[in-house]
C-alpha positions in Angstrom: 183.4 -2.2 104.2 180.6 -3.6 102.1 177.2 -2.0 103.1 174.9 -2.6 100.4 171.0 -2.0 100.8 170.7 -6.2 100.5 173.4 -6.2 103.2 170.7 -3.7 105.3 168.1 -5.7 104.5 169.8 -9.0 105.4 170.6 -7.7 108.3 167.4 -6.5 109.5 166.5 -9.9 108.5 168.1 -11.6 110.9 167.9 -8.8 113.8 163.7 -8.5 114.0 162.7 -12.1 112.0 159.2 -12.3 112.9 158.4 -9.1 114.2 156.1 -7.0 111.6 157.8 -4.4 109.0 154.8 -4.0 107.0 151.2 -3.2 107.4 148.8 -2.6 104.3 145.2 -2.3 104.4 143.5 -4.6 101.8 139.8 -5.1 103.3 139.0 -3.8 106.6 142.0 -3.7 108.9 145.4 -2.9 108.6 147.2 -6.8 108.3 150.9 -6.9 109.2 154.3 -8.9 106.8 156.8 -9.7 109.2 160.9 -9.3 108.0 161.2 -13.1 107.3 157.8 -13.1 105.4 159.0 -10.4 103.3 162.0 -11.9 102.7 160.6 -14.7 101.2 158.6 -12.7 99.3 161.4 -11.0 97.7 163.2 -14.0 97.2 160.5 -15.9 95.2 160.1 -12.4 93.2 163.8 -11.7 92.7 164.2 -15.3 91.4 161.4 -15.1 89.5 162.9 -11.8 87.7 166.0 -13.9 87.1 164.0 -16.5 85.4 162.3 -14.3 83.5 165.7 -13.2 81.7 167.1 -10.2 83.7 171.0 -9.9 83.9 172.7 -7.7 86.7 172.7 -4.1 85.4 169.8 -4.3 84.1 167.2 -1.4 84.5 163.8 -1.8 85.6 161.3 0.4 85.8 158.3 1.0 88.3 155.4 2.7 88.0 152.9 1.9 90.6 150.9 3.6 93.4 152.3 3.4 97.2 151.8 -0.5 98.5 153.7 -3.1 99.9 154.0 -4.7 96.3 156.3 -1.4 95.4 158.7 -2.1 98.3 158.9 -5.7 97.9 159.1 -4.9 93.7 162.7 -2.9 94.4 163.9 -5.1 96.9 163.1 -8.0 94.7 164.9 -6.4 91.1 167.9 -5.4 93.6 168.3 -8.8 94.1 168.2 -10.0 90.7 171.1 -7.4 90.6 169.0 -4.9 88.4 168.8 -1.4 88.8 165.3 0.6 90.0 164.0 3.1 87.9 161.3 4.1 90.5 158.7 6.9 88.2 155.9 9.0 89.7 152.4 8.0 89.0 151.7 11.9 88.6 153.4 11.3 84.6 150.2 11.9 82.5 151.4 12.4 79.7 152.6 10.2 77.3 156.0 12.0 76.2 156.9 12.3 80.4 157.2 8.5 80.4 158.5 7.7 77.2 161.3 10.2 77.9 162.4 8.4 81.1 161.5 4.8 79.6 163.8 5.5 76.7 166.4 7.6 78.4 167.2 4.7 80.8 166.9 2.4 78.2 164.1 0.2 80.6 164.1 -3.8 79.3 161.6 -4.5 82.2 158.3 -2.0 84.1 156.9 -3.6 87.2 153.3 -1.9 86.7 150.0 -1.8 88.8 147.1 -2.0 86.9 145.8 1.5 87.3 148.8 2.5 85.7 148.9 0.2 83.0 147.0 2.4 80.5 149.5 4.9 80.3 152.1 2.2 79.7 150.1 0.7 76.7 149.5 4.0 74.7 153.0 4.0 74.4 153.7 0.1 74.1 154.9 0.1 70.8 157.7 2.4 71.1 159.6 1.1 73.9 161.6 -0.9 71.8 164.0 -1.7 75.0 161.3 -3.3 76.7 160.9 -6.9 77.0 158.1 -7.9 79.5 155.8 -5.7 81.9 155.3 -7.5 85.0 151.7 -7.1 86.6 150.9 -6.2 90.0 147.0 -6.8 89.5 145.4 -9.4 87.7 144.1 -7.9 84.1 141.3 -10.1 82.1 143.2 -8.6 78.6 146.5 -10.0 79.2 149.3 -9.3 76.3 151.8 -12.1 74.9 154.6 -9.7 77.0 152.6 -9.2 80.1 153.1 -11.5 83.2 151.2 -11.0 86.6 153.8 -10.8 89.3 151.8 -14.2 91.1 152.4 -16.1 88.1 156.1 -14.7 88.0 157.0 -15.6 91.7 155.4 -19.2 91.0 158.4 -19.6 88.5 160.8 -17.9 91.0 159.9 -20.5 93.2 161.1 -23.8 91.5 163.9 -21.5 90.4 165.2 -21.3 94.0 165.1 -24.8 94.0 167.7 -25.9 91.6 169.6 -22.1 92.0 169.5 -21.1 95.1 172.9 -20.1 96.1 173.4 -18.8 92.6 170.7 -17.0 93.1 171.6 -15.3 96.6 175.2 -14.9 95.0 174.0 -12.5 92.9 172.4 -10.2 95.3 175.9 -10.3 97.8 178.0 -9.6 94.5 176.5 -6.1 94.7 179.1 -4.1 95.5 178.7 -0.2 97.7 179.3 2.1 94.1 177.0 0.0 91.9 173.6 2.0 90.9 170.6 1.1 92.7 168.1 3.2 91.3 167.7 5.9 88.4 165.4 8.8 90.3 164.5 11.3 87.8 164.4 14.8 88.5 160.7 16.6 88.7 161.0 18.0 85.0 161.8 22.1 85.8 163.2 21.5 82.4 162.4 19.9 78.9 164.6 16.6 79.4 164.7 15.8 83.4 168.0 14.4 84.7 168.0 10.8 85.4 170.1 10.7 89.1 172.1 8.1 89.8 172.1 7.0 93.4 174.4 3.8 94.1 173.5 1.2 96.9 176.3 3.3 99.5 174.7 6.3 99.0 171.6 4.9 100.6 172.9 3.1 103.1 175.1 6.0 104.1 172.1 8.6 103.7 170.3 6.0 106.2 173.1 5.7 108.7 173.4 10.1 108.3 169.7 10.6 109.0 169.4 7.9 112.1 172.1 10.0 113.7 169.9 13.2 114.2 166.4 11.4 113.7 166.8 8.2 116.1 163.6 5.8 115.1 162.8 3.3 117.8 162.3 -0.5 117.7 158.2 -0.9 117.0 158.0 2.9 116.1 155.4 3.4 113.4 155.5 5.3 110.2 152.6 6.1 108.0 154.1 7.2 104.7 151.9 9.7 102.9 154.3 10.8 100.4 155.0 8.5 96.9 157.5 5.9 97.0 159.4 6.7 94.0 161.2 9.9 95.8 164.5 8.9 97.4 162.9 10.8 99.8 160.4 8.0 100.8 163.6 5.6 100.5 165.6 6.7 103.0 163.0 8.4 105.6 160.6 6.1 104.7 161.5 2.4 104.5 164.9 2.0 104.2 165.9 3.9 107.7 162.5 2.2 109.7 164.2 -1.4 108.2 167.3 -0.9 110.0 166.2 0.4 113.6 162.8 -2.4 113.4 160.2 0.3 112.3 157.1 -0.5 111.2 155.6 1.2 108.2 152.1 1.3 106.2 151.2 3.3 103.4 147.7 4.5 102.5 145.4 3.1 100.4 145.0 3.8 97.1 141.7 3.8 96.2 141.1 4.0 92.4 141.1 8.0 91.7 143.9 10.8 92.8 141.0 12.2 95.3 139.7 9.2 96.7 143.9 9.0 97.9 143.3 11.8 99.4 140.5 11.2 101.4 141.9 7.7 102.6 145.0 9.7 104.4 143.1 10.6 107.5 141.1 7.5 107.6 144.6 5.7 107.8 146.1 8.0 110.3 143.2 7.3 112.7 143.2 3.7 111.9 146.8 3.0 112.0 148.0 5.1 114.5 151.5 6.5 113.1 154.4 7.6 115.6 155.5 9.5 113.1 155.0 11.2 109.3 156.7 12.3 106.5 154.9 15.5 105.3 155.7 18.4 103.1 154.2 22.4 102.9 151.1 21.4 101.0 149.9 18.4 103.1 150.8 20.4 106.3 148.8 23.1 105.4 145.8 20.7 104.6 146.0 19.4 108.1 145.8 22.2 109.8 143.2 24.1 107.6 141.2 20.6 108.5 142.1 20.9 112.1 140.8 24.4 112.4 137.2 23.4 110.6 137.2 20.5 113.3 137.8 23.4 116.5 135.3 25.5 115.0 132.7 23.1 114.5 133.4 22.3 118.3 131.3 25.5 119.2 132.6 29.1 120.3 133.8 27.9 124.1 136.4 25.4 122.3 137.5 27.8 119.5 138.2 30.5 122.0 140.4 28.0 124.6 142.1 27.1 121.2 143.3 30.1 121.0 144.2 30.8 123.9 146.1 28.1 124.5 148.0 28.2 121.0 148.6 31.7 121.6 150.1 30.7 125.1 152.7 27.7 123.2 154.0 30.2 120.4 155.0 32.6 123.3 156.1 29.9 125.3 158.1 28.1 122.8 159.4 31.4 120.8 162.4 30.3 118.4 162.2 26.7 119.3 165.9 26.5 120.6 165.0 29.3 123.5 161.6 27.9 124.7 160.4 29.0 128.3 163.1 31.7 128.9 162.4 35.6 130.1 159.6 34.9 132.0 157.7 32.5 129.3 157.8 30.2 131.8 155.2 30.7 133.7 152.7 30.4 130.4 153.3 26.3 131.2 150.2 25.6 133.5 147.9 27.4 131.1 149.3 25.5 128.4 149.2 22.2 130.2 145.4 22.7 131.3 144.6 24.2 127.4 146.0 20.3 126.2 144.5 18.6 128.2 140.9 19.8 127.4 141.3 20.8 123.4 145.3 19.7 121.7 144.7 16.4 123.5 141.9 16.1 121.4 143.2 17.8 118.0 146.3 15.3 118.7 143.6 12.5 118.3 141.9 13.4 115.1 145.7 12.3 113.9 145.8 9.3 115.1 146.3 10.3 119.0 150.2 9.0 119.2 152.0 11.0 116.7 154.7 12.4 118.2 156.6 14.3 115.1 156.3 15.0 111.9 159.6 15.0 109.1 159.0 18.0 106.7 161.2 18.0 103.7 160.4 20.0 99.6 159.5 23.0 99.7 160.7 25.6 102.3 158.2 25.7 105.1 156.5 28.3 107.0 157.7 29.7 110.1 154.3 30.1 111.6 153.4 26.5 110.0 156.4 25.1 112.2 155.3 27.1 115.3 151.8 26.1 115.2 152.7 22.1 114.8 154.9 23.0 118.1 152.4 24.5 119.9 149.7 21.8 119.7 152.4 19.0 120.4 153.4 17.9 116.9 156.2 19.3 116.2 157.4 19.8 112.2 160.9 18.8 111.8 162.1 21.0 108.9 164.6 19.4 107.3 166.6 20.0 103.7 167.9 17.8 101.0 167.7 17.5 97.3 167.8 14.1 95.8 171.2 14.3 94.1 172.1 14.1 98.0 170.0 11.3 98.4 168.3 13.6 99.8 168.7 14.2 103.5 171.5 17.1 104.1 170.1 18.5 107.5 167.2 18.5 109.7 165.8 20.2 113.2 165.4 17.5 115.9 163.1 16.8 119.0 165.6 18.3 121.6 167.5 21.1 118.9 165.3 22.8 116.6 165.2 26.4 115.5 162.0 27.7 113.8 163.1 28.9 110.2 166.0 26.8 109.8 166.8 24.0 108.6 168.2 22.3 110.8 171.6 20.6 112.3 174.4 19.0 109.2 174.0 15.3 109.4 177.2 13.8 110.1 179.4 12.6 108.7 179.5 15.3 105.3 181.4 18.3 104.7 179.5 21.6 103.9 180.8 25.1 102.1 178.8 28.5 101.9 180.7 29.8 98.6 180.0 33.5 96.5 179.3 33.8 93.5 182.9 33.8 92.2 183.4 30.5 94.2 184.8 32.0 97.3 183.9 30.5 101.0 181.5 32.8 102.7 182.2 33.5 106.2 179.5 32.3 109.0 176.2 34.2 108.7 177.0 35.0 104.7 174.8 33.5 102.7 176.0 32.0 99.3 175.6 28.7 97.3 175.1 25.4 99.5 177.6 23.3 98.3 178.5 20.0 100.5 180.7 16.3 100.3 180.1 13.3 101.6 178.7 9.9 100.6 175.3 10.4 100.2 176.6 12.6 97.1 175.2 10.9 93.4 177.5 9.0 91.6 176.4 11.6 88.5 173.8 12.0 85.9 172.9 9.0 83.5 174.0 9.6 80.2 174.7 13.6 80.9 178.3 13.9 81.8 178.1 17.6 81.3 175.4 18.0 83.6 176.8 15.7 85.8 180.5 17.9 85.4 179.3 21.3 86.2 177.4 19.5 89.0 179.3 17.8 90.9 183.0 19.0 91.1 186.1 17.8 92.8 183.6 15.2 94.9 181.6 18.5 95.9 178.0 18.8 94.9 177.1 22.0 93.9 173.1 22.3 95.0 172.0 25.4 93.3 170.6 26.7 96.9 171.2 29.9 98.4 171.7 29.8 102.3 173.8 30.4 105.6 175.7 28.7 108.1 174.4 30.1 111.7 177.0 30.4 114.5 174.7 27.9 116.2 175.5 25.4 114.0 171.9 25.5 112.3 171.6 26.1 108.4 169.2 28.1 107.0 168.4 27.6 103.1 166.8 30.5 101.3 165.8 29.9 98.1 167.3 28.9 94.6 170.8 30.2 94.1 169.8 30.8 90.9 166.2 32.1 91.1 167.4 34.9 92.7 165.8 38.3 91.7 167.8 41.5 90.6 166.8 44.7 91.2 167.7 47.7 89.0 170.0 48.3 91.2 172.1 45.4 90.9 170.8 43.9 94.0 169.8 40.4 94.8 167.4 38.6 96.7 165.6 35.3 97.5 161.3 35.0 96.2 160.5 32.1 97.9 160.7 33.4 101.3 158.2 36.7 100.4 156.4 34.1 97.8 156.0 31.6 100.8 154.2 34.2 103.1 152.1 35.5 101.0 150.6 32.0 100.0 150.2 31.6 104.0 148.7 34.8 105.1 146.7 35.5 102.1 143.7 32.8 102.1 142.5 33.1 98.7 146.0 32.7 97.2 147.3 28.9 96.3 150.6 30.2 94.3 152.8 33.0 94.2 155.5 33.8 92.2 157.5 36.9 92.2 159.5 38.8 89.2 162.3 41.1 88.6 165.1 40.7 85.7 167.0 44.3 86.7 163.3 45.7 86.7 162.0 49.0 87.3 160.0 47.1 90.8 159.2 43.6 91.5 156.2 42.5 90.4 154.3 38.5 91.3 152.2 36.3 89.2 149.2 35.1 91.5 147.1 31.7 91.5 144.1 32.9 93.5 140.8 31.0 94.2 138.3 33.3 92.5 135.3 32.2 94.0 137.0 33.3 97.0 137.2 37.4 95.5 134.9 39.2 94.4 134.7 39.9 90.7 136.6 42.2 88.5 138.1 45.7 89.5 137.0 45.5 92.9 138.5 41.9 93.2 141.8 43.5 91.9 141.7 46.8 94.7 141.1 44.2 97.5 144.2 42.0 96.2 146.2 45.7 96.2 145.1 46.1 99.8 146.4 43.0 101.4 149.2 43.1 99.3 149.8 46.4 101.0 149.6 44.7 104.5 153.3 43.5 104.4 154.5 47.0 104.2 156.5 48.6 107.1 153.6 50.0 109.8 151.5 47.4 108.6 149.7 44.1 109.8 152.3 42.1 108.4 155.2 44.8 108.3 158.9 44.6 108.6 158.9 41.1 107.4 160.5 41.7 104.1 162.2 45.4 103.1 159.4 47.0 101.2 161.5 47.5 98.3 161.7 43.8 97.7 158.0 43.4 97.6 155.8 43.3 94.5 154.5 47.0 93.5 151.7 45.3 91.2 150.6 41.9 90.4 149.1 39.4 87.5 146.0 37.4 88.0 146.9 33.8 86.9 144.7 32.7 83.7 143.8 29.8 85.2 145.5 27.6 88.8 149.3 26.4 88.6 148.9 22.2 88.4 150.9 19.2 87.1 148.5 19.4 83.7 150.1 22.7 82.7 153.3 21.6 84.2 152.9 24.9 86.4 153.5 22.5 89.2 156.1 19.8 89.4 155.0 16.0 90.6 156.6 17.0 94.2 154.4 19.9 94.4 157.0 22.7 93.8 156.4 25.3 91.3 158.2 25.4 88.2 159.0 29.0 87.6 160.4 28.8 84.2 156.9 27.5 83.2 155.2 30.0 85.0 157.7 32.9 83.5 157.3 31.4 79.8 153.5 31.3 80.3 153.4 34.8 81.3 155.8 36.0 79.4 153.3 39.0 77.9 151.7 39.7 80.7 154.8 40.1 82.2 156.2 42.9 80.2 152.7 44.2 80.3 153.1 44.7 83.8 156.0 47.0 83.5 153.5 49.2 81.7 151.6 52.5 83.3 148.5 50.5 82.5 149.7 47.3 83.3 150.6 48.3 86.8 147.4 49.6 87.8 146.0 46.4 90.0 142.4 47.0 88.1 143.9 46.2 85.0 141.7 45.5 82.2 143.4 41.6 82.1 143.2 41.3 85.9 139.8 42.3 85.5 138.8 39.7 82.8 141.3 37.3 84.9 138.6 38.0 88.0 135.7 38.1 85.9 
């Protein structure tokens, strides 16, 4: 059966007409765009794109900051029969765009206007491209520059004489043809171009309803940039079908002034429910406890109390309020009403979940958002799955995992000489099923050892629990090797230390058949003191994770790092430390490091107070 994301969107169409889909705050208020005013929107865009020369097949890029314009920019190429090649507005540098430009051989970029510099350093070669469509009004327009306005006034008589040619080309679209070109977060020289077709969308959409249900009129703030499949399916695509309503937060015109406009638009819109990931979550509730503490000693202390009182009460998520835990539920219900009732407020006072995907979150960071009402849906998915493979729900949820197999898709657990692994045995993730990319553009070897047979192979390590639940630990192929030969996951150990070490924004662990493990560590240095004594105080809370210890038994001891490198400067996108979803790129990180890494295995070198930890500290 055909089931196209026009065919969604159609559909929706016709199912909510007037009701609003999206809200965007231009002045003072958020102001809403019904389905059918979208629709015409679209159309008058999508013809306008036709006009404008652009055949079916075609690929399109866009580069713009989260706004209504972006949505109605894809749903507008779609229907011109093009393909979206959605980038991230976190590309900097020149060579990260023209790479992507080139690779996908781009003959149109729909472009805001803050993002238009980066697009005009590099003008002249992007031979492929035609015409750069405008979504802001520039006073120094170029001879192959058109502002979308101007644009959809040409789409508009071009509906009139072609209308029916027009819609024929959006229902010619057929469930295996590409619908975007998402580009992987560059862990490596030339990122992978992947291609999702129109099916795998609408399938990911139908998979991630059926363990995520989304209300008529339920609202959805979406924090997280548009370009990620991510935001596709979670984000607009799945509120579409069920008659969500979404906004996006203002831009403002720097990175930090984003920022700051996230929890004015949580307040002010008033979301049911957010897409978040580690780094934002751990933002929210470092703000929440400045807000409880600034509340005076009487509310701090009940705080505490009564989040204390929810982690015992809810304990593994899946066996809340057994042995006796119980009876914990009046203090809990009394603790709400006078302080999370209040916390619940400062984010908007009717969220009721949050959807967690990236990185591997926290266990503690999940039983905290619990415990003061919000829960933290961990979920999993890579965007060669487009992206959603599992997630936790609102009535089955296990802290640490995540989550339940959406359904329909086929999953294996396999060793590392491709034998199935037994429930419990953790292996390489490898699943089937149509949210599966149709391959890699222009990299059929990639795309070979990738995908095989119709199975994806995802690179991740994790387990099947008897419970059904999976838990995903870390990079198949990050794994660390002991001297001994064995193995074992970093970004579990790598996670916690992040968490319960304040001072500490990145870690990342080492240990090629090694005499001991070893981690590279992005600390805040104002936050140390300076030098040798800096260094000794790292050792000691290092030390806390050992067994007897504060933090003990969390991780065998051997696994955990007998010394440690002070990071020359912090991990970001500039020094491509970072990726543009937040998620450390540890082949960057090794190469950087790659002296102080053998120095490390030295007897001076694994003294903490180090002379280059020192001068690191200094």
């Amino acid at each position: 059966m055909k089931n196209t994301i026009i065919d969604l969107f159609e559909n929706a169409v016709r199912n909510y007409g007037d009701e609003p889909f999206m809200y965007e705050k231009l002045q003072s208020t958020f102001e809403p765009t019904s389905f059918n005013q979208l629709r015409d929107i679209v159309y008058d865009f999508g013809a306008g794109l036709c006009d404008l020369g652009v055949q079916p097949k075609d690929n399109i890029a866009l580069l713009s900051e989260g706004r209504n314009l972006w949505i109605c920019s894809e749903l507008a190429l779609l229907y011109a029969g093009a393909v979206s090649v959605p980038l991230s507005i976190k590309l900097e540098e020149s060579n990260d765009l023209l790479f992507r430009l080139r690779h996908a051989e781009c003959k149109y970029l729909i472009v805001s206007g803050q993002q238009l510099r980066k697009i005009r350093t590099i003008r002249e070669q992007l031979t492929d491209l035609k015409y750069l469509i405008l979504l802001d009004r520039v006073d120094d327009m170029q001879p192959d520059e058109i502002y979308y306005e101007d644009l959809m006034v040409r789409g508009k008589r071009y509906l009139e004489a072609h209308r029916e040619e027009f819609l024929a080309v959006g229902q010619a679209i057929q469930n295996d043809d590409l619908a975007t070109i998402t580009y992987t977060s560059g862990t490596t020289a030339d990122p992978k171009g992947v291609c999702l077709t129109h099916r795998n969308y609408t399938a990911n959409v139908d998979q991630s309803l059926g363990l995520v249900p989304i209300s008529r009129g339920y609202k959805m703030l979406i924090i997280l940039p548009l370009d990620h499949c991510f935001a596709h399916v979670v984000g607009f695509y799945s509120m579409m079908k069920n008659g969500g309503r979404i906004a996006t937060v203002p831009a403002g015109k720097t990175p930090m002034e984003a920022l700051r406009n996230i929890p004015i638009a949580i307040k002010e819109f008033k979301p049911n429910v957010m897409m978040s990931v580690p780094t934002l979550a751990k933002n929210f509730k470092k703000n929440i406890e400045q807000t409880v503490r600034a509340s005076g000693k009487v509310a701090e202390r009940l705080y505490n109390i009564g989040l204390n009182a929810a982690i015992r009460y809810n304990k593994d998520g899946w066996n809340r309020g057994t042995k006796g835990s119980f009876l914990l539920k009046p203090l809990i219900w009394a603790v709400d009403k006078l302080v999370f009732q209040k916390v619940r407020q400062g984010l908007g006072g009717e969220l009721d979940f949050f959807i967690g995907g990236g990185a591997l979150l926290d266990i503690d960071l999940q039983r905290y958002y619990c415990a003061i009402g919000i829960p933290m849906l961990q979920g999993y998915g890579l965007s060669e799955a487009t992206p959603v493979i599992s997630a936790n729900t609102l009535k089955k949820h296990r802290f640490g995992s995540s989550g339940l197999l959406v359904q329909p898709m086929d999953i294996k657990i396999l060793d590392e000489d491709g034998n199935e692994c037994p429930t419990g045995k953790s292996g390489e993730i490898v699943i089937r099923g149509e949210n599966v990319m149709a391959g890699y553009w222009k990299n059929p070897k990639s795309t070979a050892e990738t995908v095989i047979d119709g199975w994806l192979h995802t690179g991740d390590m994790g387990y099947m629990h008897e419970s059904g639940f999976l838990y995903v630990m870390g990079r198949f192929k990050s794994l660390l090797i002991a001297s001994d030969g064995e193995k074992y996951a970093p970004e579990g150990i790598e996670e916690c230390i992040t968490e319960k070490l304040p001072y500490v924004n990145n870690t990342m662990m080492y240990n090629n058949q090694s005499p001991y493990t070893i981690c590279v560590l992005d600390v805040d240095k104002g936050k140390l003191p300076q030098g040798a004594e800096g260094a000794r105080k790292i050792r000691e809370d290092l030390d806390k994770f050992r067994a007897g210890r504060e933090f003990g038994g969390l991780f065998p001891d051997r696994w955990l790092p007998a010394t440690f490198i002070i990071a020359d400067e912090p991990f970001s996108e500039k020094n491509r430390m970072i990726n543009s979803t937040m998620k450390m790129v540890r082949s960057k990180v090794e190469a950087a490091y790659k002296d102080r890494i053998e120095y490390a295995f030295t007897p001076e070198g694994k003294d903490p107070a180090n002379p280059l930890n020192c001068k690191a500290l200094s």
